[in-house]
Short mmCIF file of the C-alpha atoms (twelve columns), coordinates in Angstrom:
data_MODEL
# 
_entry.id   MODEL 
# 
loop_
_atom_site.group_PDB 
_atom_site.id 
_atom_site.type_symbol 
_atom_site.label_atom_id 
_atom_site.label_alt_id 
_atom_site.label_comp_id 
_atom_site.label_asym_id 
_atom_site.label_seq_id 
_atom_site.Cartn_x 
_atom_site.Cartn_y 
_atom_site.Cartn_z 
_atom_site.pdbx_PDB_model_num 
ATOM 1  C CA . UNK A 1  29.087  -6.472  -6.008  1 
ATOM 2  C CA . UNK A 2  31.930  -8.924  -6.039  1 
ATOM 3  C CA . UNK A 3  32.816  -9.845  -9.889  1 
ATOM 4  C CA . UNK A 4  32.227  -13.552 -9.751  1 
ATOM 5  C CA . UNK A 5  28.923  -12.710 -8.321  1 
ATOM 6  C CA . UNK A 6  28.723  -10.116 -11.262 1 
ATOM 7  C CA . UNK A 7  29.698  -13.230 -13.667 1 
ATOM 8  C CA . UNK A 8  27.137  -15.650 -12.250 1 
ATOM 9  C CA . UNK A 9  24.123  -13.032 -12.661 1 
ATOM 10 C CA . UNK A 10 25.510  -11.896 -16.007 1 
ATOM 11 C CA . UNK A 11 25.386  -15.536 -17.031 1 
ATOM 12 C CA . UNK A 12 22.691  -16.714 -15.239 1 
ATOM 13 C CA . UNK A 13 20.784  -13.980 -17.084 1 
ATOM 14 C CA . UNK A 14 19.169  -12.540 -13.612 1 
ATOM 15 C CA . UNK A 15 18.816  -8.846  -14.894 1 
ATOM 16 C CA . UNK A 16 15.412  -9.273  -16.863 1 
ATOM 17 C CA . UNK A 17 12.892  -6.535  -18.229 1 
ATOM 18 C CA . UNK A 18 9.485   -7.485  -18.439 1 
ATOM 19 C CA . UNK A 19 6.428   -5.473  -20.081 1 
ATOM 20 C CA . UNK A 20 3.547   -5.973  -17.852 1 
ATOM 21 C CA . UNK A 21 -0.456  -5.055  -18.591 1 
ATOM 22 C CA . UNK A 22 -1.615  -3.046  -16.081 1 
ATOM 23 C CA . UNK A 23 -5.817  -2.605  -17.184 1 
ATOM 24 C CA . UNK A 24 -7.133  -4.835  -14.634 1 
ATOM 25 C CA . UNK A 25 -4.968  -3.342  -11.794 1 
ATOM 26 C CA . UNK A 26 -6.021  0.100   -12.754 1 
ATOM 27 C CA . UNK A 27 -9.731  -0.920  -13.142 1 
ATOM 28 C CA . UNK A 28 -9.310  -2.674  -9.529  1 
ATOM 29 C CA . UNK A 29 -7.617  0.582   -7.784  1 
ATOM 30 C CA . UNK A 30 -9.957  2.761   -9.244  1 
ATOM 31 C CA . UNK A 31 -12.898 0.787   -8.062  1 
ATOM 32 C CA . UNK A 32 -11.430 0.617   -4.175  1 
ATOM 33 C CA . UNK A 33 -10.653 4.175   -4.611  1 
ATOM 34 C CA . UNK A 34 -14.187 5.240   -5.365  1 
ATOM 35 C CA . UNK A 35 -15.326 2.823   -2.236  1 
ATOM 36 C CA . UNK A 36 -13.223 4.520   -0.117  1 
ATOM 37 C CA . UNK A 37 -14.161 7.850   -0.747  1 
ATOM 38 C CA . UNK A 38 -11.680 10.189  0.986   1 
ATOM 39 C CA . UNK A 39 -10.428 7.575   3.927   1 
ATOM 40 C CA . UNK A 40 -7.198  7.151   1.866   1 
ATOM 41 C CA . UNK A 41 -6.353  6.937   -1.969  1 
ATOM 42 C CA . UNK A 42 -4.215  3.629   -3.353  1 
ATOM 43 C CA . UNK A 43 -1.570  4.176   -5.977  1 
ATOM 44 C CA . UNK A 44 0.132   1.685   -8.302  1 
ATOM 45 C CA . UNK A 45 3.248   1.588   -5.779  1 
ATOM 46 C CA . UNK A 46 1.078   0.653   -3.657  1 
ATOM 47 C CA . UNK A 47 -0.009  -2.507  -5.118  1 
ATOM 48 C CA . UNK A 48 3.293   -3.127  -6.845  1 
ATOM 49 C CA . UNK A 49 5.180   -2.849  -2.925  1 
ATOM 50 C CA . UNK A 50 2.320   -5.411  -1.605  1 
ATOM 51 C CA . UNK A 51 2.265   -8.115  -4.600  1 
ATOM 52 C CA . UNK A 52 6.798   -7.988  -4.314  1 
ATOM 53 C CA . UNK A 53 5.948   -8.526  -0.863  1 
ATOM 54 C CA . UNK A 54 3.743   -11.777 -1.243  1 
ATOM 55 C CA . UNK A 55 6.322   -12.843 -3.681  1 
ATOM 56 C CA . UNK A 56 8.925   -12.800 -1.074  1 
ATOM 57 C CA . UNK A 57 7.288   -14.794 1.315   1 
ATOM 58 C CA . UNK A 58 5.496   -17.222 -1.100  1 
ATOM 59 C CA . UNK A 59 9.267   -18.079 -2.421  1 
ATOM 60 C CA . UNK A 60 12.024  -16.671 0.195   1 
ATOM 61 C CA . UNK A 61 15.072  -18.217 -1.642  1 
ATOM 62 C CA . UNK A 62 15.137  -14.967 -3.655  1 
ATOM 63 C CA . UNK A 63 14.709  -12.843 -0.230  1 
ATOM 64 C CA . UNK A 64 18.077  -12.792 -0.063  1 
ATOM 65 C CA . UNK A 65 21.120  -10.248 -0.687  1 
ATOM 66 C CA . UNK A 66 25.140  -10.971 -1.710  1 
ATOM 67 C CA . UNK A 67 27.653  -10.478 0.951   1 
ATOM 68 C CA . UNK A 68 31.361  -10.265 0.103   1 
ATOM 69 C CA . UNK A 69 31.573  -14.328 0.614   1 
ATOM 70 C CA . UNK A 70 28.402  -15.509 0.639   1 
ATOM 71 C CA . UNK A 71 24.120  -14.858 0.077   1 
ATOM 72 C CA . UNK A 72 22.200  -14.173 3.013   1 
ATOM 73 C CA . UNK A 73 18.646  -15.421 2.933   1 
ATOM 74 C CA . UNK A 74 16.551  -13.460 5.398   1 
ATOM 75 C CA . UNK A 75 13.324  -14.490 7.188   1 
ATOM 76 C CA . UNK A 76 11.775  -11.988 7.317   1 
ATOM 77 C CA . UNK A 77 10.053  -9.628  4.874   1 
ATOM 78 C CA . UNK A 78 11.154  -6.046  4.834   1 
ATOM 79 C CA . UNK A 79 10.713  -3.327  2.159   1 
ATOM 80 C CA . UNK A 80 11.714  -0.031  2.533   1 
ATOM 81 C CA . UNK A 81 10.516  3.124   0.321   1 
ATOM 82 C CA . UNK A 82 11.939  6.278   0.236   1 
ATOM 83 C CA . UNK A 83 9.445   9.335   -1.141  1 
ATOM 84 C CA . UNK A 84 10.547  13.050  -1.840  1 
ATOM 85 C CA . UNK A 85 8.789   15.688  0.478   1 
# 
């Protein structure tokens, strides 16, 4: 990342931690779960990759990524996970 980039997040204080409460999620995937029998089983990723995906689109200023002279905002939503086989 280019350092006055670096400088403007580091002052800008964009690198936050957050603890979040996850009972009603977990009370929510376990009910779909036992609804769906064996069709499929949800995960916490799973609902964690689909609410950052809303967030994109409901504001897209932050759908955006640092180039060596400028931010690109994209139109689009894309997210990409990688698993271990």
């Amino acid at each position: 990342m280019h350092a006055r980039v670096k400088e403007e997040v580091n002052k800008k204080g964009l690198n936050r931690a957050h603890i979040i409460i996850l009972d009603a999620l977990l009370k929510l995937r376990k009910e779909i779960n036992e609804r769906a029998g064996d069709a499929y089983k949800l995960s916490v990723n799973d609902f964690v990759i689909k609410a950052s995906a809303a967030a994109l689109r409901k504001m897209p200023q932050v759908n955006a990524s640092w180039t060596e002279d400028a931010i690109h905002q994209y139109n689009r939503v894309d997210i990409s996970v990688a698993v271990a086989t």
